[in-house]
C-alpha positions in Angstrom: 0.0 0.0 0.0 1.1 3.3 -1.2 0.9 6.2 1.9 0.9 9.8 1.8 1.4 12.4 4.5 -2.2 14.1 5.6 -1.5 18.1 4.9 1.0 19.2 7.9 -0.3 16.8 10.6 2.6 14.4 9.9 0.1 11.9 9.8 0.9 8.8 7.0 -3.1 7.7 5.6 -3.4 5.4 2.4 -3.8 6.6 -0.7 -6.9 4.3 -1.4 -9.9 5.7 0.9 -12.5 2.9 2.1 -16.0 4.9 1.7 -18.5 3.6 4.6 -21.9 5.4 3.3 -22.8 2.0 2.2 -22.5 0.4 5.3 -25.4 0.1 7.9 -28.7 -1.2 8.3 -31.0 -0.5 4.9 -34.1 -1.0 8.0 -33.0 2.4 9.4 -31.3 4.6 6.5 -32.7 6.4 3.4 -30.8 4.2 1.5 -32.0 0.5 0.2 -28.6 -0.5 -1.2 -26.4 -1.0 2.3 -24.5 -3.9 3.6 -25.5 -5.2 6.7 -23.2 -5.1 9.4 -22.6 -9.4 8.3 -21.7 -8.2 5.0 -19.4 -5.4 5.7 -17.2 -7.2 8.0 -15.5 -8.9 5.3 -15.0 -5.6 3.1 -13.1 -4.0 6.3 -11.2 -6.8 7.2 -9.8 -7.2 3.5 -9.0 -3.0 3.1 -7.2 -3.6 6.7 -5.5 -6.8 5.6 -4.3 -4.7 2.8 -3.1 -1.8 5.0 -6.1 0.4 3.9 -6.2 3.0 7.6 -8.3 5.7 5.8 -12.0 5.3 6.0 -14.4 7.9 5.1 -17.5 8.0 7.5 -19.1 10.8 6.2 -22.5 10.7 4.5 
């Protein structure tokens, strides 16, 4: 995995981001399309395995 300094923090984040939006529980969310938490697990553990430490938990 390639890494890159976060502005001035000093702070070393992949360059691949893992986007989280689609992770959740379709029951509660506006969106239809989401993993449940069963299904995600794998998806993390894979991005981690691969030294993926940038997730984006916005929505």
């Amino acid at each position: 995995m390639e890494y890159a300094r976060l502005g001035t923090t000093g702070m070393q984040v992949s360059r691949i981001c893992l986007g989280c939006m689609g992770f959740g529980d379709a029951a509660n969310w506006v969106h239809k399309w989401v993993l449940t938490e069963e299904e995600s697990r794998p998806v993390i553990r894979h991005a981690l395995e691969i030294g993926v430490n940038f997730f984006d938990t916005a929505n």
